[in-house]
DRENDO-1510 file (C-alpha; in Angstrom, 1 decimal, always signed):
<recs>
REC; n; res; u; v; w
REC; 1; UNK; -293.0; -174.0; +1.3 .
REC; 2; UNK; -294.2; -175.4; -2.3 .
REC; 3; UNK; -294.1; -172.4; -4.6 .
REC; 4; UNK; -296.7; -172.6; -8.0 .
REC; 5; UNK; -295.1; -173.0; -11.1 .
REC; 6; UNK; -295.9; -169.5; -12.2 .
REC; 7; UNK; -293.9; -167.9; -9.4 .
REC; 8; UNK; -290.7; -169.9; -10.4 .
REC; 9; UNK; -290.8; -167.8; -13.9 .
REC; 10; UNK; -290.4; -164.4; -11.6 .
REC; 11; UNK; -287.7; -165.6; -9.4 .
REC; 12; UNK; -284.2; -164.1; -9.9 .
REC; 13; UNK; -281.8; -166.5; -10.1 .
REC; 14; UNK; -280.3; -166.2; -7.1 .
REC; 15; UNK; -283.6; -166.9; -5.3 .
REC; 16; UNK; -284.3; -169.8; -7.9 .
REC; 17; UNK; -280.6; -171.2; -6.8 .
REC; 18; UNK; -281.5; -170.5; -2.8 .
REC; 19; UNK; -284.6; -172.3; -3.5 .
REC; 20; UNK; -283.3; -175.7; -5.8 .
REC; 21; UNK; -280.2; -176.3; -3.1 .
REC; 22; UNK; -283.2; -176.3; -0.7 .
REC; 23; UNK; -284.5; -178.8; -2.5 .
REC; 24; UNK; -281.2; -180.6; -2.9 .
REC; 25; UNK; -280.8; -180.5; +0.8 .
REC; 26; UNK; -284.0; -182.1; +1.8 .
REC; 27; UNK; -283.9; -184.4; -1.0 .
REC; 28; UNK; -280.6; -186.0; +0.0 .
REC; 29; UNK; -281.5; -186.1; +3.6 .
REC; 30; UNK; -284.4; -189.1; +2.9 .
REC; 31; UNK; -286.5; -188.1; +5.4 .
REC; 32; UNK; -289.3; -186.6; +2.7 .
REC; 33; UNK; -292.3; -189.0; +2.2 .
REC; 34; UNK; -292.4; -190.4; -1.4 .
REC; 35; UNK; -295.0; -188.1; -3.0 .
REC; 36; UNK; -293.5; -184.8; -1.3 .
REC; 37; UNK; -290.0; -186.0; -3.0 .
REC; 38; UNK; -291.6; -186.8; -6.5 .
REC; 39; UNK; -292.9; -182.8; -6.2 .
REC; 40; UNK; -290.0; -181.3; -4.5 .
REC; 41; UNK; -288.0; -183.0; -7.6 .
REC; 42; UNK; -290.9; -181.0; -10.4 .
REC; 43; UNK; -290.0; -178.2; -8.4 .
REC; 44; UNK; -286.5; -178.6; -8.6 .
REC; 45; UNK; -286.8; -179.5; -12.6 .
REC; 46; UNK; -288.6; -176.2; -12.9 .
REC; 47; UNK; -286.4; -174.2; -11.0 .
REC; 48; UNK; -283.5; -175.4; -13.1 .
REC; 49; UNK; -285.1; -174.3; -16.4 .
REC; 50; UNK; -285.6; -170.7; -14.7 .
REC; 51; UNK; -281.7; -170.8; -13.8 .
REC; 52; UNK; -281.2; -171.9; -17.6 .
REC; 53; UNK; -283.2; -169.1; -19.2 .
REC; 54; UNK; -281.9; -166.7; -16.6 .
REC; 55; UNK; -278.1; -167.6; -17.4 .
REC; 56; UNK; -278.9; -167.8; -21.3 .
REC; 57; UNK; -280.3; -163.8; -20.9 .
REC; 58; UNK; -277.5; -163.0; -19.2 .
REC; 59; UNK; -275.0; -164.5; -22.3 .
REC; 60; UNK; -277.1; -162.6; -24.6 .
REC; 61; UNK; -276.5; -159.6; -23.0 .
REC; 62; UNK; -273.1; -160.5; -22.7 .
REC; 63; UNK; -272.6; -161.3; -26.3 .
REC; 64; UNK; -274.5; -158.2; -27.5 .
REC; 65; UNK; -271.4; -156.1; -25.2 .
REC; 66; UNK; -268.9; -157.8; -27.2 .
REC; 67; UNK; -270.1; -157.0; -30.1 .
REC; 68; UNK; -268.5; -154.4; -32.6 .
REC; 69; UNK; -270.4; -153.3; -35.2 .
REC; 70; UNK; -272.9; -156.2; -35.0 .
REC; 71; UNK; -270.1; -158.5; -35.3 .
REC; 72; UNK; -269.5; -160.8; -32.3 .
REC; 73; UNK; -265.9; -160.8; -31.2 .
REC; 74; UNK; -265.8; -164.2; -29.6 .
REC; 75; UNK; -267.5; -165.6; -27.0 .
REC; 76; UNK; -264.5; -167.4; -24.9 .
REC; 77; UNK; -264.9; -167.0; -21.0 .
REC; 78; UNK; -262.8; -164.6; -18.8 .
REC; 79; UNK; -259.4; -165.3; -17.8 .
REC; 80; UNK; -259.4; -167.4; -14.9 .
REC; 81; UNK; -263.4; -168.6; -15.3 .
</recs>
């Protein structure tokens, strides 16, 4: 169920999402033994920082669309966001 450390860097961030409300889940229901929580909650940590780097790629990319001429035209979220 536990996945390494080094598999959390490969995982899309939808699967690292699926995988940390999983973790959520189990977390808030107390029935996890105190040393399965304390790594379920590394995991989660970890996951989060993958979601992070994955959503700062993603506003890089974005950024480098709205660029004209290597000038950035703004970076204000769509209408309705």
């Amino acid at each position: 169920m536990s996945e390494p450390m080094s598999e959390i860097a490969s995982l899309s961030f939808e699967a690292a999402m699926a995988r940390l409300e999983e973790i959520v889940r189990k977390l808030e229901s107390g029935s996890v033994p105190l040393e399965e929580s304390i790594a379920l909650y590394e995991q989660g940590s970890a996951l989060k920082a993958q979601c992070d780097r994955v959503l700062r790629a993603a506003e890089e990319k974005i950024e480098k669309i709205r660029s004209r001429d290597g000038v950035a035209v703004g970076t204000e979220p769509a209408e309705g966001l």
